[in-house]
N, C-alpha and C positions, 0 to 999 in steps of 0.2 A: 753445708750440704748433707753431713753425715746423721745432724739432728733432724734436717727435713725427713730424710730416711725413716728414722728410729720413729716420729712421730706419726709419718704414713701409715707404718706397718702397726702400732699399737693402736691409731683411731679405726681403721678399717675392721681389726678385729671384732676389737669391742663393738661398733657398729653393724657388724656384717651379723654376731651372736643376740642383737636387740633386733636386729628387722626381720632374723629368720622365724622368728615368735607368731609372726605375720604371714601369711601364705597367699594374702591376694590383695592386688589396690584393685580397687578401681578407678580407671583412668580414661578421660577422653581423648578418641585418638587424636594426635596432631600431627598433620603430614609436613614434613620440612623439609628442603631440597639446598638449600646451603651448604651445611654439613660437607654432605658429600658428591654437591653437585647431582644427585638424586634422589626422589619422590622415594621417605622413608617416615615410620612410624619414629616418633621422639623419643618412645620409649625405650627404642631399639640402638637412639645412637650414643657412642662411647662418649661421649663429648656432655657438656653442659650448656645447654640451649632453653633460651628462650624468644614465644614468639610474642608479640604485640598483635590482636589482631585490629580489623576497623571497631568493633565494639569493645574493645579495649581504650580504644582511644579516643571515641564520643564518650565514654565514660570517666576519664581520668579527669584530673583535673589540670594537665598538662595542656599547654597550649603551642606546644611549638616542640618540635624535634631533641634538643638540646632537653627539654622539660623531659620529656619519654623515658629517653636513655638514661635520664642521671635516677629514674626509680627502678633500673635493674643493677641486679648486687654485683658489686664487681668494677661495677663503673660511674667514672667520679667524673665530673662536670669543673670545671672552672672559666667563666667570662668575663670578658672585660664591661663589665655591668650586667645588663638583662637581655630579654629578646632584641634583636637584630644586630646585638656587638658578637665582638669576634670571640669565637668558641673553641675551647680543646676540651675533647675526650682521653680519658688516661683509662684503657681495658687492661686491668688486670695489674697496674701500676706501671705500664708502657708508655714511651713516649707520644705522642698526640696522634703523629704521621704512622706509629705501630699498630695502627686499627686501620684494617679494608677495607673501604664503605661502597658496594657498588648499589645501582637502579638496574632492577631488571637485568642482571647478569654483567652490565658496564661499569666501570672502572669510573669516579666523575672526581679525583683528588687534581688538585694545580698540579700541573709540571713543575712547575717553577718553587712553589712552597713546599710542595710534598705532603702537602693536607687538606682537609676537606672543609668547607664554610659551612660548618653545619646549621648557622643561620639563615643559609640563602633557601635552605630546603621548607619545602610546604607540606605541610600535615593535611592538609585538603584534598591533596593528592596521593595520601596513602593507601593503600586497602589491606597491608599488614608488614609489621616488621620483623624477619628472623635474626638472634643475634648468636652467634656460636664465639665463643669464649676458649684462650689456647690458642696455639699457632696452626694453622692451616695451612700454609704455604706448599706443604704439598700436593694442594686441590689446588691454590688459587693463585702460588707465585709473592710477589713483592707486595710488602706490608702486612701480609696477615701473622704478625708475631703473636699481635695479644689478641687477635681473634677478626671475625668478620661479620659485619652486617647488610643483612640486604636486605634494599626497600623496597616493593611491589607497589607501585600503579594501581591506583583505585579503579576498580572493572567492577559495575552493577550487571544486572541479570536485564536481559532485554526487556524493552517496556519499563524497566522502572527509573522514577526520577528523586533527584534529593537535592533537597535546598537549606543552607543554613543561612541565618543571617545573624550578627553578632557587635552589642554595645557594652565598652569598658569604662574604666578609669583610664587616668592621659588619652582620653582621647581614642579610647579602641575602636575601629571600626574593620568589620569583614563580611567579607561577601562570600559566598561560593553554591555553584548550582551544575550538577552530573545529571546524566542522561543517559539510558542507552539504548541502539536503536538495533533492531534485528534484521538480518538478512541469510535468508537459506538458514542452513546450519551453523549457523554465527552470527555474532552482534560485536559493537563497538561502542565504547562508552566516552563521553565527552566532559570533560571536565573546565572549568574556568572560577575561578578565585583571587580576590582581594582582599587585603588585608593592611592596617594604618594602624600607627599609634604617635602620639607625639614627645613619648616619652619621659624621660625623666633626666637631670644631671649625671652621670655616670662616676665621673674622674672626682675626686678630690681636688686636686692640685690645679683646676682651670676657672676661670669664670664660668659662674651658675649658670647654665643653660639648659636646655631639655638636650635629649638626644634624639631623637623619632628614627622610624622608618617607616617603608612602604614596600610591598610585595604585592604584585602580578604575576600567575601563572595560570596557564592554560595546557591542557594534556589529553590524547586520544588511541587509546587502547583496544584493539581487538582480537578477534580469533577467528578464524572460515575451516570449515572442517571441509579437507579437499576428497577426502576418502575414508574407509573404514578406518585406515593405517594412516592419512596423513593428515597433518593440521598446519596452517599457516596463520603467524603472529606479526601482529605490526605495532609498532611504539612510535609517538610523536611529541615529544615536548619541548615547554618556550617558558621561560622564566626568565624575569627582569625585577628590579629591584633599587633601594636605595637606603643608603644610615649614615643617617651622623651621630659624628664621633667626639673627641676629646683627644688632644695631643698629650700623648704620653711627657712632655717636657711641661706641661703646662702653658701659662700665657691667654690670653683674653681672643679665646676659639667663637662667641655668637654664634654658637651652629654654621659654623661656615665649611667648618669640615666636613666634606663627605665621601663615601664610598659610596660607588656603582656597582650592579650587578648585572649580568647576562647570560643566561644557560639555556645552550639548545642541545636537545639531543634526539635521534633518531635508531630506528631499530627494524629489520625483517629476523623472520625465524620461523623454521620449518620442522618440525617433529612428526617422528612413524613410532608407533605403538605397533609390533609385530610379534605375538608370541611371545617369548622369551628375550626377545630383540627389540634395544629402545635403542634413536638416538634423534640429535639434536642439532640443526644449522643454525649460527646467530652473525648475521654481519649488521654493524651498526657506527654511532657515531657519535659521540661526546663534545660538545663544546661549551668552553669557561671562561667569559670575561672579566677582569675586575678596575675599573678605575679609582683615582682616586685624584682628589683636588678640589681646593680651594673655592668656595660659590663666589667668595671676594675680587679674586683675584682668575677669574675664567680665561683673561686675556692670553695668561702663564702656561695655560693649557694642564692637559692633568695626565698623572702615571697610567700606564694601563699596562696589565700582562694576560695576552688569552693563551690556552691549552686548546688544543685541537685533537681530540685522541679517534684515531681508527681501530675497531676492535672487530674482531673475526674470530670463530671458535667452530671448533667442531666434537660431540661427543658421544661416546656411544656407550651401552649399556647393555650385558648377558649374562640371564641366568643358567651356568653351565649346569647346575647339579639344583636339587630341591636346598641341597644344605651350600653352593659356593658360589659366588657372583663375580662379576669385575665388570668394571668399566674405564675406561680409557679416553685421552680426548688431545687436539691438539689447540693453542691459541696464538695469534698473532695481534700486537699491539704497536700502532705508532703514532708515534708523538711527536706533537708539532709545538714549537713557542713562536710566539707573535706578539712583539715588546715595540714600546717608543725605550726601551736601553737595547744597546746591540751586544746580543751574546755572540760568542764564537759561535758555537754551533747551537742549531735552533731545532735539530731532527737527530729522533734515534727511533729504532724499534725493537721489539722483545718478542722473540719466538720458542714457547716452549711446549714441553710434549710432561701427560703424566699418566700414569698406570695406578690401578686400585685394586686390590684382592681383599672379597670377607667371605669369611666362613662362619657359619650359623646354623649349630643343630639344636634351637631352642634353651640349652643348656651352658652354651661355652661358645663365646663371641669373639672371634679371632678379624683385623683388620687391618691391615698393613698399604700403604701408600708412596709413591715415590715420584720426583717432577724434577724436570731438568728443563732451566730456565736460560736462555742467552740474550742479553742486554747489550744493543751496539754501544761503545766505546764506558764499556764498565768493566764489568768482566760475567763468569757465567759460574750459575750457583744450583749446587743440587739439595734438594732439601725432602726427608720424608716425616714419617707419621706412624708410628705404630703402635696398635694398642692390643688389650684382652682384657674380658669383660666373663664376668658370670652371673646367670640369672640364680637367683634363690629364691625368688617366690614371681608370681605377674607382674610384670610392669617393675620389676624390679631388679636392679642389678649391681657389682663391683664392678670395676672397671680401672686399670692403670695407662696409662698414654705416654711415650717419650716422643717428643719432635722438636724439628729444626724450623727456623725460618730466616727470612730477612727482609730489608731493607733498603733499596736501590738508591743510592744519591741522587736529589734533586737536579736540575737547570741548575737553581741558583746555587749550591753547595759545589757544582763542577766545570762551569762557566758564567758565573758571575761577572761581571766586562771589571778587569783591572781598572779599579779608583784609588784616591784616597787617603779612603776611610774602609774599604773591602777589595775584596776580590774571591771568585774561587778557586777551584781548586783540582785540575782534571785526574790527578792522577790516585783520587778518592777510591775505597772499595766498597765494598756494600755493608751496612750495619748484622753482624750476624747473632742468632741463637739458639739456645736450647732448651727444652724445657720437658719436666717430669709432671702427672697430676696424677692423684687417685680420685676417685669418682665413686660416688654411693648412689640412688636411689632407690628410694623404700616407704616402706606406708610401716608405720608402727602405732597402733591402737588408733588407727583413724587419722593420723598428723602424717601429711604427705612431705617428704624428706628429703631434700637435697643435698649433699656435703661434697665440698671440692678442696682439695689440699694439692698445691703446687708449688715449682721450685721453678724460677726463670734467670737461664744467663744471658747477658746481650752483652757481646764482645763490640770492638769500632766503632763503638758509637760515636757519631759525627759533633766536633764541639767548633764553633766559632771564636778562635785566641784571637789575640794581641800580641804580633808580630814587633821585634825590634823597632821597624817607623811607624807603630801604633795603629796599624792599619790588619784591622780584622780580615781572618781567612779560617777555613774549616778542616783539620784534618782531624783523623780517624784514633782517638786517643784514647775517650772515655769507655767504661766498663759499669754494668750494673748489674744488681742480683736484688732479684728481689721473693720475696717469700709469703704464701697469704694461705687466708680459710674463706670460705665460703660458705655461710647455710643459712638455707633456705626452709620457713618450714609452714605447713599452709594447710587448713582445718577448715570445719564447719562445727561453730560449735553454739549453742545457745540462741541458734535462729539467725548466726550472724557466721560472714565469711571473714576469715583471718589469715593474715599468712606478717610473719616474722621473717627480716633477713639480717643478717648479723655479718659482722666482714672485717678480719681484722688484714692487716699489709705493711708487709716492711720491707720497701723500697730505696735503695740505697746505691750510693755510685762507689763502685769498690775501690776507685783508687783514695778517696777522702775518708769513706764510712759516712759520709752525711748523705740525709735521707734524700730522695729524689724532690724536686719544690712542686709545691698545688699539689700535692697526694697526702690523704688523710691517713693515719695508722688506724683508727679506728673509725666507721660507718655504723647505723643500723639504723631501721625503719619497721615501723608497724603501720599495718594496713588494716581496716576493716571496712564492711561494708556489707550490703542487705538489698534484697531485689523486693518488695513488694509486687501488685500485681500492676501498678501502674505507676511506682514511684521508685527511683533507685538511687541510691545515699552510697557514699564512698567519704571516705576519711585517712590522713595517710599523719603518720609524724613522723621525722625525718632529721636523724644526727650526724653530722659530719662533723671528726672531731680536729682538734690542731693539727697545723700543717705550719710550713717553711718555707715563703717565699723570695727570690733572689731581687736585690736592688743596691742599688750606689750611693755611696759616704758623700754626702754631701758638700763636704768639706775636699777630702782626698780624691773621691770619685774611685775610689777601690770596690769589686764587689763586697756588698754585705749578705746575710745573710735577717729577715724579719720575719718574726710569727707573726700566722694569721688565726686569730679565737677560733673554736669552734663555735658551732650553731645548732640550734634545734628550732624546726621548722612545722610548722601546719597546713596542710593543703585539706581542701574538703571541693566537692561537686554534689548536684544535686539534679535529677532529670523527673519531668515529670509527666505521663503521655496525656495531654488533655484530650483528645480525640484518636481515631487508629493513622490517622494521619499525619498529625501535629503534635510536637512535645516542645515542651521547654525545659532548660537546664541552665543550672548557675555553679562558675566553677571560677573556685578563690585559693591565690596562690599567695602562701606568707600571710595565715589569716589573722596573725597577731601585729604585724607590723613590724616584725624583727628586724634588728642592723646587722648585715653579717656581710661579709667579704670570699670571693673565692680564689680572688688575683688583687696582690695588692695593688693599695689607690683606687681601686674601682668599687662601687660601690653594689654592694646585690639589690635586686629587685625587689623595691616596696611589696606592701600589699598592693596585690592588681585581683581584679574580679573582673569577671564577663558573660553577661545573660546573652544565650543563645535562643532562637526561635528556628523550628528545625522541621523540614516537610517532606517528607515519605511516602512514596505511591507506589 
């Protein structure tokens, strides 16, 4: 901790004396409402954020959610194969469940796992993604240790329509076609999308077989302006799904294995723009199915575990002075599990309240935060946020941040129905921590410049042992610390756009010293790319360096410990507008054909390519 110190205070310096050389970026503005739960300039906030917009994302060469996030710095990817297998995100070298992910203001992780399927999500559906880095918990409550993302709902402008249509290797096929239709002072956009592939063998250790999936989702988005001051929002969506898998033990699977999927969710919300006076009503509604079983054996019937989450918020916002603000808000969350296994209890809910003060006289950015969270049958955690920031030139700034967050135990981790081979564990508490960052940005001779230096402790962390009858249970033992840089750095230079991110991480569980498993020490990525006046090229390469993941002696069956190689990767896309109406694009992921691993036994994703044909009115 003492060296994160010494190292803060001597790279700020020195960085703070190179950008003051610079007295102005220029910067387009970016409004982000994550953060802090309100509509702010990115430049302005203390934190490190980035957003994904929809032309972000026709553009990459990313095909799928999981593909997006693993190109911002900071956050590392590991699957059990490719597209439609099971996904962890690690922000900031956190655990998978230590990242937030909501839709549109909702909460959409399992009850029951404590994490998010971030393959069940559709990219057809997006219209942009914010991703804030660091603990938030004091805006947003349980999970946001290593940061939060939120995904907005693809909403077109009235009258217009957009259709893609899309052919791969294994087999890719997608559909998707939005629309939006106007009425008064408001429209509603419709969205519907499919998408197939038949994949490829994943596992090592199984018989050859493909894996495939398929995704169906459809979603309806709008807005009606009821007044000068009032606006009313409505959200409707329906997601279903399916993947096969490979049994982690191995054995002669023929795609028989599968997982289902199910997601609905629903949303009203009401906002007044008054003066100086904003706020915001959101009740809505989350639901998450997942089965899973045997195609062979249907008779046996198959697992299922649904989430059913109610969520209600209320927030408001005032500018008391030109230079002090605050906003304030309360939420209510409850949760429901609905299992063919019988927990003891199946219902809990989370009522908590937070408060926010910033002060801003252009020069010297003061913001302090504070939320006090009560979880039925857990316990109740108060967690804030505070930082200070100073501009030295436009759009540019230091910035230091100390905050808390946590963690709530799962369903499973606290009523898991006594077996066995498990059980849980009620009298679990919440995973808790803490965390320092200093924060740069600056433009220096044109190179637009991000740098992030942090220190994170997560006390309780939840570990699944081996009980004297061998019978696994989760209590509250493990500790980690982990310590990382960030930079980011992003130019226009020779007719071509460039941006470099570099990322070193050292993630470790304090009571062993060994590092955290599926987390790289070292990351980086160069990007370039170039707009013509009707043709637009993007090119990425992509190193993810050794990592350590956990698995069993085959012999003894004691945990071990295996490296997993590093990789370097090549992604390219290419769009071309044949008409003002119609364009085409081809976007190739692993354009060499590399062998790389990001969870051992599992195999990463061939080269996959997919020509799109894309229609615009």
């Amino acid at each position: 901790m003492k060296k994160t110190l010494l190292a803060l205070t001597i790279i700020s310096t020195f960085t703070i004396s190179l950008a003051s050389a610079n007295n102005a970026l220029d910067e387009t503005e970016t409004i982000v409402v994550t953060a802090n739960r309100i509509s702010q300039n990115s430049a302005d906030l203390l934190s490190s954020v980035k957003v994904i917009s929809r032309t972000d994302i026709d553009l990459s060469s990313a095909t799928s959610v999981a593909e997006l996030l693993n190109e911002i710095n900071g956050l590392q990817i590991s699957q059990n194969g490719g597209a439609g297998q099971t996904t962890s995100l690690f922000s900031r070298g956190t655990n998978s469940g230590h990242t937030l992910v909501i839709i549109d203001g909702q909460r959409i992780s399992s009850a029951t796992l404590g994490q998010v399927a971030f393959a069940d999500l559709a990219v057809e559906q997006i219209e942009r993604i914010e991703i804030i880095k660091g603990p938030r918990a004091a805006l947003w409550g349980s999970d946001a240790i290593g940061g939060v993302i939120q995904i907005f709902t693809r909403q077109l402008a009235a009258g217009e329509i957009a259709a893609d249509v899309g052919f791969g290797n294994f087999n890719q096929q997608q559909l998707s076609v939005s629309g939006a239709l106007a009425h008064g002072d408001g429209s509603t956009t419709f969205t519907a999308a499919t998408k197939s592939s038949d994949g490829y063998d994943v596992f090592n250790n199984a018989e050859d077989d493909d894996d495939g999936y398929s995704r169906e989702n459809f979603s309806i988005v709008g807005q009606q302006a009821l007044s000068k001051q009032w606006q009313l929002n409505w959200l409707a969506k329906y997601n279903q799904g399916e993947s096969e898998y490979d049994n982690t033990f191995g054995g002669a699977n023929e795609s028989a294995l599968e997982n289902s999927f199910e997601s609905k969710q629903w949303q009203l919300a009401a906002s007044q723009i008054d003066g100086n006076w904003q706020q915001n009503l959101l009740v809505g509604q989350q639901q998450n199915k997942s089965s899973t079983y045997d195609k062979n054996k249907l008779e046996q019937g198959s697992s299922f575990f649904q989430t059913t989450r109610l969520q209600a918020s209320w927030l408001g916002a005032l500018q008391l002075t030109k230079q002090l603000s605050t906003n304030l808000g309360f939420d209510f969350i409850d949760e429901k599990v609905t299992a063919n296994t019988p927990f003891d209890i199946t219902q809990r809910d989370n009522k908590a309240a937070f408060a926010r003060l910033a002060f801003d006289n252009n020069s010297i950015i003061l913001d302090a935060a504070l939320r006090y969270d009560d979880i039925e049958g857990v316990d109740s955690e108060a967690t804030y946020n505070l930082s200070a920031g100073v501009r030295f030139a436009q759009n540019s700034l230091v910035s230091l941040t100390i905050g808390s967050g946590f963690k709530a135990p799962s369903f499973n981790d606290l009523y898991f129905p006594t077996g066995t081979y498990s059980y849980g564990n009620p009298d679990l508490v919440a995973e808790t921590s803490s965390s320092i960052e200093l924060l740069v940005k600056a433009d220096f001779l044109g190179i637009n410049t991000e740098l992030s230096i942090y220190n994170t402790e997560i006390d309780n962390l939840i570990d699944w042992q081996l009980d004297e009858n061998f019978a696994y249970h989760p209590i509250n033992v493990d500790k980690a610390e982990i310590d990382g840089v960030e930079l980011t750095l992003t130019t226009a230079f020779l007719g071509l756009n460039h941006q470099v991110q570099l990322n070193y991480l050292d993630a470790k569980d304090s009571n062993t010293n060994q590092p955290l498993i599926r987390r790289a020490e070292q990351n980086a990525s160069y990007q370039v790319s170039h707009n013509w006046e009707k043709f637009n090229l993007l090119a990425s390469i992509n190193y993810q360096g050794e990592r350590e993941d956990a698995d069993f002696d085959p012999i003894t069956f004691l945990p071990i410990r295996v490296p997993l190689a590093s990789n370097t990767l090549v992604n390219i896309s290419a769009a071309y507008q044949v008409t003002s109406d119609w364009s085409v694009a081809l976007k190739v992921n692993n354009l060499f054909d590399k062998d790389y691993v990001t969870n051992n036994n599992y195999i990463g994703q061939p080269a996959q390519y997919l020509l799109t044909v894309s229609y615009r009115q």
